[in-house]
N, C-alpha and C positions, 0 to 999 in steps of 0.2 A: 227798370220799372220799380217802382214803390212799393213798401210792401201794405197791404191792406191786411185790415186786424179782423180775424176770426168770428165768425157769429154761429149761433145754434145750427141742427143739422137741416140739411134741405132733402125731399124725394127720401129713396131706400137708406136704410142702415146698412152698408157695407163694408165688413169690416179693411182697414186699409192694408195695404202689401207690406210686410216688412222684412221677409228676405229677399235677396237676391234670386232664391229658389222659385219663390212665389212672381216674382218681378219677371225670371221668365218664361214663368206658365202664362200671366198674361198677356204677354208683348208676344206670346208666340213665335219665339226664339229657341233652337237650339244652339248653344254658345260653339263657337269653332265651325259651325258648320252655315249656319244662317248663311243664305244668298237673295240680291236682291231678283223677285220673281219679275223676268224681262219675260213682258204683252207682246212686245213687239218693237220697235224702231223707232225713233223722233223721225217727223216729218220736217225739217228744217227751213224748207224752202215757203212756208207760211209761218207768218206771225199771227198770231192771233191776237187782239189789241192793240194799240191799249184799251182798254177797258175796264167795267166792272167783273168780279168772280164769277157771276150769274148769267152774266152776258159773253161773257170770255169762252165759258163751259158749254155752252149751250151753242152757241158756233163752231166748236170744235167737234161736238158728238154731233152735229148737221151736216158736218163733210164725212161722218162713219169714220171718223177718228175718237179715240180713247183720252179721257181726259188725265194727265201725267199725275203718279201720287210724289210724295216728297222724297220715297225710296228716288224713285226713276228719274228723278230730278236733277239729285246729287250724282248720278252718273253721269250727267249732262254736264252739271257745270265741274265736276273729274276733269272729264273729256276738256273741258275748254282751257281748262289750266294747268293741263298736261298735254298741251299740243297735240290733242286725238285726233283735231277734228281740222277741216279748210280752213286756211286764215278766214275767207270771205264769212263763215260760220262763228267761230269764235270772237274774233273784230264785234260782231255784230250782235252775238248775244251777249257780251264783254258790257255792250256802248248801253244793252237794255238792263243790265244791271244795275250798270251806272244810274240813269237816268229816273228810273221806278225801280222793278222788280218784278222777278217770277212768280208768277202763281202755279202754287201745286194744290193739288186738289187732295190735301189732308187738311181735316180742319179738328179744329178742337171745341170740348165742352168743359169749362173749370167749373168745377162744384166745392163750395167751401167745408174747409174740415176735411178734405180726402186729396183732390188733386185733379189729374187733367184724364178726359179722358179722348182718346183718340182716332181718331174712324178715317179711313181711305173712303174716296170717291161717297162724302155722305147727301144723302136726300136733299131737296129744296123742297116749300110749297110756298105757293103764289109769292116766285122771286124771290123767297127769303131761304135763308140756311135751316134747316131743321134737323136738330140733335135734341134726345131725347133723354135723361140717363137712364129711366128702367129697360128703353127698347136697348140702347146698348150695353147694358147690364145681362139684358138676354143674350145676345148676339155675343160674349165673351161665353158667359155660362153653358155657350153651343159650340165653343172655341170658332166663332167668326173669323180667320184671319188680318179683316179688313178694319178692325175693333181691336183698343190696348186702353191698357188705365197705368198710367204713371201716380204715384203718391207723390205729395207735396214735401218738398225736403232739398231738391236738386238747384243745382249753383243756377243763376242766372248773371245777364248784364258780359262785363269784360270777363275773358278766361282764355286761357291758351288753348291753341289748335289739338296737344293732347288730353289738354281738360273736353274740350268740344267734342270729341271723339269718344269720350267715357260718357257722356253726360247721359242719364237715365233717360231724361226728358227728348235729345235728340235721338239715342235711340228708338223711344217710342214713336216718335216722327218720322225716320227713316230707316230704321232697322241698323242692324248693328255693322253690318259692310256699309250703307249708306251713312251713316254717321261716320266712319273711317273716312271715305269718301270725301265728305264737307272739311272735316278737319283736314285731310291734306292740302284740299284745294285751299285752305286758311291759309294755311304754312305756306303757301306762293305769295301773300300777300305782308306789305311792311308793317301793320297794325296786327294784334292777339284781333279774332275773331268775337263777336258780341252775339248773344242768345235773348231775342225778347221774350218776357214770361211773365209768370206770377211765380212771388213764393206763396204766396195765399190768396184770397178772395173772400170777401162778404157776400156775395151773390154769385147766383149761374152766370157764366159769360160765354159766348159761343164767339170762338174767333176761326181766323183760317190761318194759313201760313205759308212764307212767302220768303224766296232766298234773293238777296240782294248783294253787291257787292261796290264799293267806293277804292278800288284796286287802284288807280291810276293816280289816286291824292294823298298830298301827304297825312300821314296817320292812318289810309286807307286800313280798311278790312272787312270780312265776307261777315256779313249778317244774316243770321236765323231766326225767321219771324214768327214765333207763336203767340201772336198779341195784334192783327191784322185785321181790320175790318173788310165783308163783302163788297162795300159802296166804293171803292176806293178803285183807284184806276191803277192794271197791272197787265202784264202780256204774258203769254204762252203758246208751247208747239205741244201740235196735238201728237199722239202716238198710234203710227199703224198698226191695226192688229196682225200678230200672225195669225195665219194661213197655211192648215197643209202641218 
């Protein structure tokens, strides 16, 4: 992705993250211990899609299923590239990889001059994606777990499966075991894994993000989309809540 050139600040003054310290009071991480919080179960035997984000999401929470964040995701496609799951399962989530891609339902807000900020399972109104940065500016401030803020500074494009795995930005996507996670599942694959992003922006962008994979071709490799638009057609399985 291109890098776009800086402009004056937009919305709150806040000042940006600059330890590692700070990086994991926001991301709401404790290092070594971080786990990813499992809702519940992939329902595997529905697909949801193809479709739009909006539409996709919105049929999954109509069967009282949970709509997947980009943690729980990365344990899915774990599972598939670590022979966890039925061939009939993997084969098929493998071929939707190929072909589009997963939506998970973490999306992002990039604000220029600071960085990405990042929200699980965030709002819609009338069909459209809705991120806010003071309302999650709040929702950190109240330690939200569901809210993180990456500063702008992290590799993007080509990097290898253990660069993929450090990377600030995938962590704040998937947390620090789900970025482990994605990066192994890289390392199954003959192509370095690629990461869409911004290193900067001129304006607010609200994207979503989306894990894909080109495993079967040559040069193949697992892609991490934080640069995705809602309108775009993508599939997913919803997640049963536990119970009990």
């Amino acid at each position: 992705m291109a890098e776009e050139q800086k402009t004056g600040l937009f919305g709150l003054k806040i000042r940006p993250v600059q330890t590692q310290k700070e990086l994991d009071a926001l991301l709401n991480t404790k290092p070594k211990k971080e786990r990813i919080i499992r809702r519940g179960k992939f329902n595997l035997d529905k697909v949801y899609g193809p479709g739009d984000y909006i539409k996709v999401g919105k049929n999954i929470e109509k069967d009282g299923l949970l709509r997947p964040t980009m943690a729980e995701t990365s344990s899915l496609v774990h599972a598939v590239f670590f022979d966890k799951l039925d061939e009939k399962y993997s084969s098929k989530i493998k071929e939707m990889m190929k072909m589009r891609y997963l939506w998970t339902f973490t999306a992002i807000l990039y604000v220029p001059n600071k960085g990405a900020y990042i929200q699980d399972a965030p709002e819609t109104l009338d069909n459209m994606l809705y991120m806010e940065e003071s309302d999650l500016v709040k929702k950190l401030q109240r330690n939200d777990k569901s809210v993180r803020f990456v500063p702008f500074g992290y590799k993007v494009e080509y990097m290898t499966p253990k660069e993929l795995g450090k990377n600030k930005f995938v962590i704040g996507l998937a947390g620090r075991e789900g970025a482990e996670k994605l990066a192994e599942a890289a390392g199954k694959h003959k192509d370095n894994p690629y990461l869409w992003s911004f290193k900067s922006v001129n304006e607010h962008k609200t994207r979503v993000s989306t894990v894909d994979s080109t495993w079967n071709l040559e040069n193949g490799g697992l892609i991490v989309d934080g640069d995705d638009h809602s309108e775009r057609v993508g599939s997913a399985f919803g997640i049963q809540k536990n119970t009990g």
